[in-house]
N, C-alpha and C positions, 0 to 999 in steps of 0.2 A: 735279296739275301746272297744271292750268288754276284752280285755288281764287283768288278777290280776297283772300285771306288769305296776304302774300308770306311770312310765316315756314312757313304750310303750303306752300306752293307750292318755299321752298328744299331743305324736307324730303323734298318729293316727287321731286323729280328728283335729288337725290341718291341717293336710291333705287333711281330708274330706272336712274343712271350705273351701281349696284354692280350692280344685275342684269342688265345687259347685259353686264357684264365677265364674269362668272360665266357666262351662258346662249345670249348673240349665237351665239357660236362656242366648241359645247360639244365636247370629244372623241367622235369617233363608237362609241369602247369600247362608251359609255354605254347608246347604241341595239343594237348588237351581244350584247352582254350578255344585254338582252334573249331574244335568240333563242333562246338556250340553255336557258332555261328548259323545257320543255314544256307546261305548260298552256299559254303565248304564241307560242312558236317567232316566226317573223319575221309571221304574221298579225297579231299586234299592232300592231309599228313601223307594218305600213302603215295598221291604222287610227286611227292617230295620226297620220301624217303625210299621212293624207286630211283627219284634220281642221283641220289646223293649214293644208297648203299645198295640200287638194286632189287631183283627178286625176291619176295620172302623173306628181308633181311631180318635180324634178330632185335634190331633197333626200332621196327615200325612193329614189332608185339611186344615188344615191352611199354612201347605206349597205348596199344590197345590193352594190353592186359591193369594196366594201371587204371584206365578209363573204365573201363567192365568192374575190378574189387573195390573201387573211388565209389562207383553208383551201388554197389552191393551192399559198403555201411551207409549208406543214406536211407537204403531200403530196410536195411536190419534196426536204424534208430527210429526210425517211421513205425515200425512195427512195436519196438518197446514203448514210445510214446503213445500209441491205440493200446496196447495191453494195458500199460499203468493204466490211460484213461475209463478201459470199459471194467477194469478191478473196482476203482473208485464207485462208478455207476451202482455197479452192484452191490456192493456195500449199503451203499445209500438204500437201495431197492429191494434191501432181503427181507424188510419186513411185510409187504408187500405182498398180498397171498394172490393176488390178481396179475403180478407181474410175469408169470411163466405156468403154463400147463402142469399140474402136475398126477393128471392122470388122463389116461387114452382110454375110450369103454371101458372103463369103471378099472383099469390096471395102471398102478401107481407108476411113475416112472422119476428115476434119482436123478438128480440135475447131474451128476459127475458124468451119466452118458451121452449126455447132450452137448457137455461140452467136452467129450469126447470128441465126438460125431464133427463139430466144428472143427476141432484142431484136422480131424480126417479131412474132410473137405476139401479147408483151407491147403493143407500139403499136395492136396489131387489136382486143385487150381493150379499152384503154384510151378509142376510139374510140367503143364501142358500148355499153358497159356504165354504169352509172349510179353519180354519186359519191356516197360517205357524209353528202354533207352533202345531198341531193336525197332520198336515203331517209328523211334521218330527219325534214327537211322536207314529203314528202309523206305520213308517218303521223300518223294521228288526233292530236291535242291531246287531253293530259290533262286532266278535266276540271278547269274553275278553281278551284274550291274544293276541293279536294286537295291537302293538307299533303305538299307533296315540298321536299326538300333536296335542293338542286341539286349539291351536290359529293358525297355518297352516290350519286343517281342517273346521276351521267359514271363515277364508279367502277368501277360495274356495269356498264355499259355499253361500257366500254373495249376489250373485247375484242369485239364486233361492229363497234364504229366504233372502232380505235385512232387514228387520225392526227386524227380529229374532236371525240373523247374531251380528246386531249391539248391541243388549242387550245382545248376549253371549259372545263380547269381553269386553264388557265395565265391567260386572259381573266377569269374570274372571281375568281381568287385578286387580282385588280389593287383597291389600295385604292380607294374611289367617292371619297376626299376627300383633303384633304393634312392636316387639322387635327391627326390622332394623331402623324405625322413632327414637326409645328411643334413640339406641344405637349411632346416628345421634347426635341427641341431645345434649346426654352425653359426645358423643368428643368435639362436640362445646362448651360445656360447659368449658371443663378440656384445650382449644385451647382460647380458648376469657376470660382472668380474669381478677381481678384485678389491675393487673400490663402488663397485654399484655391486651389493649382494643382499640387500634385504628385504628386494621389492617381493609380494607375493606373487603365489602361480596364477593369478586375475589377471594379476598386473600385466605380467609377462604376454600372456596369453594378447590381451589386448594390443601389445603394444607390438607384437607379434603379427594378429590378423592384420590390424592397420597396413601394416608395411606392405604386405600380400594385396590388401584392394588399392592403396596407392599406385603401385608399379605394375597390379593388376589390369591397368585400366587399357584398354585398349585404341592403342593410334592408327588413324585410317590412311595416313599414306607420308610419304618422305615429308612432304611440304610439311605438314603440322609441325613436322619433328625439326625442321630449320626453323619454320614464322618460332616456334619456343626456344629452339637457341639464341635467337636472333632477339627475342622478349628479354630472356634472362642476362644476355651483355649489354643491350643497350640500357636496363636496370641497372648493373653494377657502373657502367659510364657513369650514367645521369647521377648517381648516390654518392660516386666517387667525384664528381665536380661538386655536388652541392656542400659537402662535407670542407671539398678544397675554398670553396665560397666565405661559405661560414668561417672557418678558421682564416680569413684573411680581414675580416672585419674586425673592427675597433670592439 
């Protein structure tokens, strides 16, 4: 940007413009994502974000802080979805004279205390006891060069940490880019026009995946990719004499 060469110098801050647009102000998924890994967990982000801003910066807690109130509604809808469910239960079970105590040596006792006593409990638990995201943050890092698959390893995992489990697939399964939606698009666009508009969403669809396992397919090395250059002109040769062939006979 600084170059006495102004055609370098337009180049360059053009440059700088797209990267800022892309990096300034990136979603913080991106950092989050992160954590979930285990060989990194959030010990990474922050040494990243020591090097980038430093001590204590105010950019590596807003990414914790994001990560801690992110896990906090996953544990609040965990929570409404056991209430709805053990509501339901009971309903089901209030006819039921054998489903709950309802007297202690011979003194009756109202179910509203009981499930009093519960809600108490439950808040005394919850006060003292350490959350699934603190556990699995204070255990060892795997080590870094250790071929782990991150959505195998929440799998597994699911059932020690459910609520933490479920926000590290849901997090990770988020595309890292838009380019594969666009480039979606863009075939549909250049497949649905003007003069082709009537096929249905089947249609499209199929003729769409096709395109995807075709170009899909994977070539093991240069050679392949010349021996099929080399297939597909000496095709067009051969087709282009026999054509010239034909057309010179009586």
């Amino acid at each position: 940007m600084k170059s006495p060469d102004e055609y370098m110098k337009k180049i360059a801050c053009q440059m700088w413009n797209k990267f800022n647009k892309y990096w300034a102000d990136f979603n913080l998924l991106l950092a989050i994502a992160v954590v979930f890994d285990p060989r990194y967990k959030l010990t990474f982000v922050d040494f990243c974000y020591k090097k980038l801003y430093g001590e204590d910066s105010s950019q590596f807690k807003e990414v914790e802080s994001a990560l801690f109130a992110l896990y906090d509604e996953y544990v609040q809808a965990a929570k409404k979805t056991t209430t709805s469910e053990s509501a339901s239960s009971h309903g089901q079970g209030s006819n039921d004279n054998n489903a709950r105590p309802s007297n202690i040596g011979g003194v009756p006792i109202q179910n509203n205390i009981l499930e009093e006593f519960d809600e108490y409990d439950n808040d005394d638990l919850s006060s003292t006891t350490t959350t699934q995201l603190q556990v699995y943050l204070l255990e060892p890092r795997a080590k870094r060069t250790s071929p782990v698959h991150m959505l195998d390893f929440w799998k597994s995992q699911q059932y020690r940490y459910p609520e933490l489990a479920k926000l590290a697939m849901d997090i990770l399964c988020v595309p890292v880019s838009t380019v594969a939606s666009e480039s979606a698009f863009s075939l549909g666009g250049r497949i649905l026009n003007a003069y082709r508009s009537s096929m249905t969403s089947d249609v499209v669809e199929a003729i769409v995946c096709s395109r995807d396992w075709l170009f899909g397919q994977k070539v093991d090395s240069n050679s392949d990719i010349d021996n099929l250059t080399k297939n597909v002109m000496s095709f067009n040769i051969n087709e282009n004499n026999t054509e010239a062939t034909n057309s010179n006979k009586p």
